[in-house]
N, C-alpha and C positions, 0 to 999 in steps of 0.2 A: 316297478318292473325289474326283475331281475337279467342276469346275464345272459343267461339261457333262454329267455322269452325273447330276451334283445334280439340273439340269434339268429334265432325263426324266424321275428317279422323280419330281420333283414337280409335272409336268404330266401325270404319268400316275394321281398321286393327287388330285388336283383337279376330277376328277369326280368326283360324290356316289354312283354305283353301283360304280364302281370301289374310291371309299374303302370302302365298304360289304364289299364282296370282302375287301378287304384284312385289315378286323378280324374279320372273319368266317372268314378263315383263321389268323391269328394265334391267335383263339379255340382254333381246331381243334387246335394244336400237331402235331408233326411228323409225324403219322400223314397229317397232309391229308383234304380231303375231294373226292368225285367229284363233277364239273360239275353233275349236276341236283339234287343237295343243295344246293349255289351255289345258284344259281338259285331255290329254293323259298326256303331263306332269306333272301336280298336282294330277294325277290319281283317279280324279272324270269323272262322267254321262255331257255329252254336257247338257242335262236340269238343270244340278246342275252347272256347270260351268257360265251358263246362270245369274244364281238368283245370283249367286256370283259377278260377274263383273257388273250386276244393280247396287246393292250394292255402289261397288265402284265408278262407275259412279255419282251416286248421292253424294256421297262423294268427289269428284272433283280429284279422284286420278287415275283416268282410262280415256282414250278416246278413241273412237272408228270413224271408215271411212268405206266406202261401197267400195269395189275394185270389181267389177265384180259381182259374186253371193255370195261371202266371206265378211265375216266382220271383217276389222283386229283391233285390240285392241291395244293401246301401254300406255305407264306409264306417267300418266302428270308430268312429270319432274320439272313444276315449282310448282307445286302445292305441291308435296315432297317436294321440297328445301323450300318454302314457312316453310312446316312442322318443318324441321329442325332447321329454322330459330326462328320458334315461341320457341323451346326447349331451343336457347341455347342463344336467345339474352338481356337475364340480365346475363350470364356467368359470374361466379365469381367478380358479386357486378363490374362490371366495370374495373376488369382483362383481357380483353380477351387471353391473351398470353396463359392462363394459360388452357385454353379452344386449344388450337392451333391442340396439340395431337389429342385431341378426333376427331377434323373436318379432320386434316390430314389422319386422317384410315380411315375414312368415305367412302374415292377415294381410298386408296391406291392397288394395285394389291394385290390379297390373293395368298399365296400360294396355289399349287395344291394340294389336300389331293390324298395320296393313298389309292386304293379300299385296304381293307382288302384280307389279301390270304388267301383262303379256303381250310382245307386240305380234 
């Protein structure tokens, strides 16, 4: 990845519904999910949902497939990793060990937060 693609994806993830998209198709893994699933879960408008995933699309970080009369969306996986990659491959001047942590969490399972109790 160059400079200039760096860019993109990262002015295209610098909105806060955008980013939302984003983990939200990540979540989804490679099945993808259709646009007004999007939408209910990042609790925007299908038209806003819409202008959003253009966005990222043209940003190389969304893809999309026609299944029927649905259009499902899913997270270009390499094109994140690409990302990731452009961040962290001068890591510490030629240390990578010392980088290991940060890539390790990147995967690792989170724990489940608990809802807050309401009294």
């Amino acid at each position: 990845m160059d400079e200039l693609q760096a860019t993109r994806s990262f002015a295209a993830l610098s909105q806060e519904t955008r980013l939302r998209i984003v983990r939200t198709l990540v979540k989804a893994g490679d099945e993808g999910v259709p646009a007004g699933v999007i939408a209910d879960t990042v609790g925007v408008t299908a038209s806003n949902v819409s202008f959003h995933l253009k966005e990222l699309q043209r940003a190389g970080l969304v893809s999309m497939r026609r299944e029927a009369r649905s259009i499902i969306y899913a997270a270009a996986y390499s094109a994140l990793g690409n990302l990731i990659r452009f961040l962290m491959q001068d890591c510490c001047d030629g240390h990578p060990e010392v980088c290991t942590p940060a890539l390790a969490a990147c995967c690792a399972p989170q724990p489940k937060r608990k809802k807050p109790v309401r009294a």
